[in-house]
DSSP file (Angstrom, degrees, kcal/mol; ACC not computed):
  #  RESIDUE AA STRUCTURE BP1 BP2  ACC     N-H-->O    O-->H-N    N-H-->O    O-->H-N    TCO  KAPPA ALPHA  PHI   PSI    X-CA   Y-CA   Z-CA
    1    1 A X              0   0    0      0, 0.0     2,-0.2     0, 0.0     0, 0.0   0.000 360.0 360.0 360.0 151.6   52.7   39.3  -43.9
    2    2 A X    >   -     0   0    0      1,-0.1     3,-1.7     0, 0.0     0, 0.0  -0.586 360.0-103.2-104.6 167.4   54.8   36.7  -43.4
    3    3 A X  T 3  S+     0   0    0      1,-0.3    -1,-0.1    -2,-0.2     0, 0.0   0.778 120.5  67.6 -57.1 -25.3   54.5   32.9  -41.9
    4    4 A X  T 3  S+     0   0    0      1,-0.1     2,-0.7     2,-0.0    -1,-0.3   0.765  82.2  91.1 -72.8 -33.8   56.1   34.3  -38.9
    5    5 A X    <   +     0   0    0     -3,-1.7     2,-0.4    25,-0.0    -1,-0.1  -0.436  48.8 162.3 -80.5 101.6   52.6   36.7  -38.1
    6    6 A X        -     0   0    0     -2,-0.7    25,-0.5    25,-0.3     2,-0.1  -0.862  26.9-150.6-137.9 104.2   50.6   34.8  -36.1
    7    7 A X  E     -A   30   0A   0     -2,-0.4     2,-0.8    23,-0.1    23,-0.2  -0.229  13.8-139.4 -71.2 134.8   47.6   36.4  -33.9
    8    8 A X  E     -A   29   0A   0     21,-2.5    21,-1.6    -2,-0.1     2,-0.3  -0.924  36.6-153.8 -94.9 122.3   46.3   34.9  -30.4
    9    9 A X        -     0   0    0     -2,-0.8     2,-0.3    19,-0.3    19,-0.2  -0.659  16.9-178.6 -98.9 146.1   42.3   35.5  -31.1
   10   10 A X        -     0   0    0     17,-0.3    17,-0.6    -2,-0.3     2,-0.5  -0.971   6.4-168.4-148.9 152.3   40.0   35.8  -28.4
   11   11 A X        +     0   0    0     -2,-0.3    15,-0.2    15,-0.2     2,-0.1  -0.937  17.2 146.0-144.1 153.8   36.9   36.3  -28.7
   12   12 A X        +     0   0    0     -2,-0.5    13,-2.0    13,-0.4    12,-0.5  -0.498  37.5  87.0-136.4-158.6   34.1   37.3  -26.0
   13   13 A X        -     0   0    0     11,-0.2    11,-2.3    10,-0.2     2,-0.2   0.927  63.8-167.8  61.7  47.2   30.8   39.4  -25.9
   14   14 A X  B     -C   23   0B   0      9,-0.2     9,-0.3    10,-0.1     2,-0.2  -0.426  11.2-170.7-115.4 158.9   28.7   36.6  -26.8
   15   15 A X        -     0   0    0      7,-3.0     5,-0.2    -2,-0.2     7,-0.1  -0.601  27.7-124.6-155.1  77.2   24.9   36.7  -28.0
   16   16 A X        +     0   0    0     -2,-0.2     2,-0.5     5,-0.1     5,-0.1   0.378  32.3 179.6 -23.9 135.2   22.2   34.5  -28.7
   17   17 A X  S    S-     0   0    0      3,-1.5     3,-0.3     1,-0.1    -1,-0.1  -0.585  71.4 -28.6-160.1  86.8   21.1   35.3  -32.1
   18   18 A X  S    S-     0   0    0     -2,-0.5    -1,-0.1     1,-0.2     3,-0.1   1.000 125.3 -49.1  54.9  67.8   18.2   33.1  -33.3
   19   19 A X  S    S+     0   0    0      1,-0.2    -1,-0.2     2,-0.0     2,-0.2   0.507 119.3 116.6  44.9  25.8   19.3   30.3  -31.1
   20   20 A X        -     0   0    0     -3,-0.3    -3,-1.5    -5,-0.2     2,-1.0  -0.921  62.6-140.8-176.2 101.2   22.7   30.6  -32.4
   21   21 A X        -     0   0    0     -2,-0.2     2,-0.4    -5,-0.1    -5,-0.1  -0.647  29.7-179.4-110.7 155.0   25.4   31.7  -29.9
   22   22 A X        -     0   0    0     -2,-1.0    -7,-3.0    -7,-0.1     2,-0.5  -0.817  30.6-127.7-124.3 168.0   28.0   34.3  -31.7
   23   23 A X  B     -C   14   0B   0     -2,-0.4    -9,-0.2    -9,-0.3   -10,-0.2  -0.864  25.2-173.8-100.9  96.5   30.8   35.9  -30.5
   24   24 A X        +     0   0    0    -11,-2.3    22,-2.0    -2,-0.5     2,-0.3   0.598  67.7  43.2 -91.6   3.3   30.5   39.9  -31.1
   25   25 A X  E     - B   0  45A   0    -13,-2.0   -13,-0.4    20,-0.3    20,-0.3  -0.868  63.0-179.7-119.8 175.5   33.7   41.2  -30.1
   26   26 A X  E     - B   0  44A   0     18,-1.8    18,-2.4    -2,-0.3     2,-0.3  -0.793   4.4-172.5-150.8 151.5   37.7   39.6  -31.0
   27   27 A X  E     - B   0  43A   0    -17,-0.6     2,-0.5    16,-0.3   -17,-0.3  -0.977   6.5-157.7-149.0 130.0   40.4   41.0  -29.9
   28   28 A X  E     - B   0  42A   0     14,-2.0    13,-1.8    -2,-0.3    14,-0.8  -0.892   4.1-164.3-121.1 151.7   43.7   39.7  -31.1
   29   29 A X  E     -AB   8  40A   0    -21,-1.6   -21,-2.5    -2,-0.5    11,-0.3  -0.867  34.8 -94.3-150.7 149.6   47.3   40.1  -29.4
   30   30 A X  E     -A    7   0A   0      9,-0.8     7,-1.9    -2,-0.4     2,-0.4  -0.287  45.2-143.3 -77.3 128.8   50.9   39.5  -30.9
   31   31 A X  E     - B   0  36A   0    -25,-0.5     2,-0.4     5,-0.2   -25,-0.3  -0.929  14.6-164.7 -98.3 149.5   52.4   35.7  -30.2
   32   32 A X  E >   - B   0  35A   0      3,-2.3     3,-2.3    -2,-0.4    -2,-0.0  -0.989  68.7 -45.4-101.6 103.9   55.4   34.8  -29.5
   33   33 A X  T 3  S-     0   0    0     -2,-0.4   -27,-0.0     1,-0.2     0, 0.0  -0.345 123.3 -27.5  80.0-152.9   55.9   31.0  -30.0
   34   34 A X  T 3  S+     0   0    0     -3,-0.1     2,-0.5     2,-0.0    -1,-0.2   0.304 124.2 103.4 -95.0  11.0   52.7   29.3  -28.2
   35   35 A X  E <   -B   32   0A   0     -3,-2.3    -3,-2.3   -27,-0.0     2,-0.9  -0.906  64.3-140.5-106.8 115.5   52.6   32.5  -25.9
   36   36 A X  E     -B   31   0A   0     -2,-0.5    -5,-0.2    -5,-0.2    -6,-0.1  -0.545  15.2-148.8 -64.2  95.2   50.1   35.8  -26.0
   37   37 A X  E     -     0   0A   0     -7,-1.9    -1,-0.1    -2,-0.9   -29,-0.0   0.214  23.1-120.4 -50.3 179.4   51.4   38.8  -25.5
   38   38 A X  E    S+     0   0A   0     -9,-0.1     2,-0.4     2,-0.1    -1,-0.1   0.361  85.3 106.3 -94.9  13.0   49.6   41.9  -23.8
   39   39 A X  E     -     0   0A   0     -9,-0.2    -9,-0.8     2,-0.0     2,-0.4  -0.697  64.7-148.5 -83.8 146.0   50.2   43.8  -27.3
   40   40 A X  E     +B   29   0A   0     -2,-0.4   -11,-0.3   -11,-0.3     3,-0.1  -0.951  22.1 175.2-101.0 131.7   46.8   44.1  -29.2
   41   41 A X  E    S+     0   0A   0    -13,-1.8     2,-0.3    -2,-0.4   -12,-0.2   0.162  70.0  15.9 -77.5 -21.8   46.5   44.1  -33.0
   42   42 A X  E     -B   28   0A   0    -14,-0.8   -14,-2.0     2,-0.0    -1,-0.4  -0.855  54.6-178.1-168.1 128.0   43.4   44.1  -33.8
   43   43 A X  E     +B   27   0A   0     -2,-0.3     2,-0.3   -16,-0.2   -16,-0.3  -0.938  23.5 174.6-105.6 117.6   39.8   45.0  -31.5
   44   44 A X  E     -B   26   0A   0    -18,-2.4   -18,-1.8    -2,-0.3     2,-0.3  -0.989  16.6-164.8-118.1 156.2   36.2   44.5  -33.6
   45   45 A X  E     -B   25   0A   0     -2,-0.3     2,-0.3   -20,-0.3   -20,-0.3  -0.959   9.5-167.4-107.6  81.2   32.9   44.8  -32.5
   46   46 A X        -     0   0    0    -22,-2.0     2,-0.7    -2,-0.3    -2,-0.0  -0.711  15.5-164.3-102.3 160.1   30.3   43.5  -34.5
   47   47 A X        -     0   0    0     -2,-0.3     2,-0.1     2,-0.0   -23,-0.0  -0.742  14.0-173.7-119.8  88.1   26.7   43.9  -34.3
   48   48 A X        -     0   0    0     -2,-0.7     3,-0.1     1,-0.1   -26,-0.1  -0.672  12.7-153.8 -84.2 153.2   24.9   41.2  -36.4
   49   49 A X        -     0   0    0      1,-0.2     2,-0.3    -2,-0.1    -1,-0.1   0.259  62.6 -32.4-115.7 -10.2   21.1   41.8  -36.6
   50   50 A X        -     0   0    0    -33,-0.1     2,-0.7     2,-0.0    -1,-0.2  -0.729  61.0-105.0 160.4 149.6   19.8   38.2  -37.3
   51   51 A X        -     0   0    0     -2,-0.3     2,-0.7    -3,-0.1    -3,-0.0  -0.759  29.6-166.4-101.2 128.3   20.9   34.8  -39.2
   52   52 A X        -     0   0    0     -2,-0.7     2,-0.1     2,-0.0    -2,-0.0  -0.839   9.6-154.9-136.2 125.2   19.5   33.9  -42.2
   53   53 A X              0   0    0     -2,-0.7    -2,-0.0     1,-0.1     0, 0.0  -0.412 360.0 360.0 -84.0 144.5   19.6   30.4  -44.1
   54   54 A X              0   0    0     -2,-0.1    -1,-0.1     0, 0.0    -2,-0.0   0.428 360.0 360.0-107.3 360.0   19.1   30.4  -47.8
């Protein structure tokens, strides 16, 4: 990729997770400039099960 490839993130689906709140889906969409297009690049879903400090 080049400097020019630059992704608008969003990110929703959000989940308390051991008082903690995290964002389980992003979905990311082509920019132009400081504008987001409707093109999508990328959807994930994650499902994290729990946070754990070492």
């Amino acid at each position: 990729m080049g400097s020019w490839a630059k992704g608008a993130h969003f990110t929703t689906h959000f989940q308390d997770i051991e008082g903690f709140p995290m964002a389980t889906k992003r979905d990311v969409f082509v920019r132009l400039g400081s504008w987001a297009t409707s093109i999508p690049v990328l959807s994930a879903e994650l499902k994290p099960l729990g946070v754990y400090f070492r």
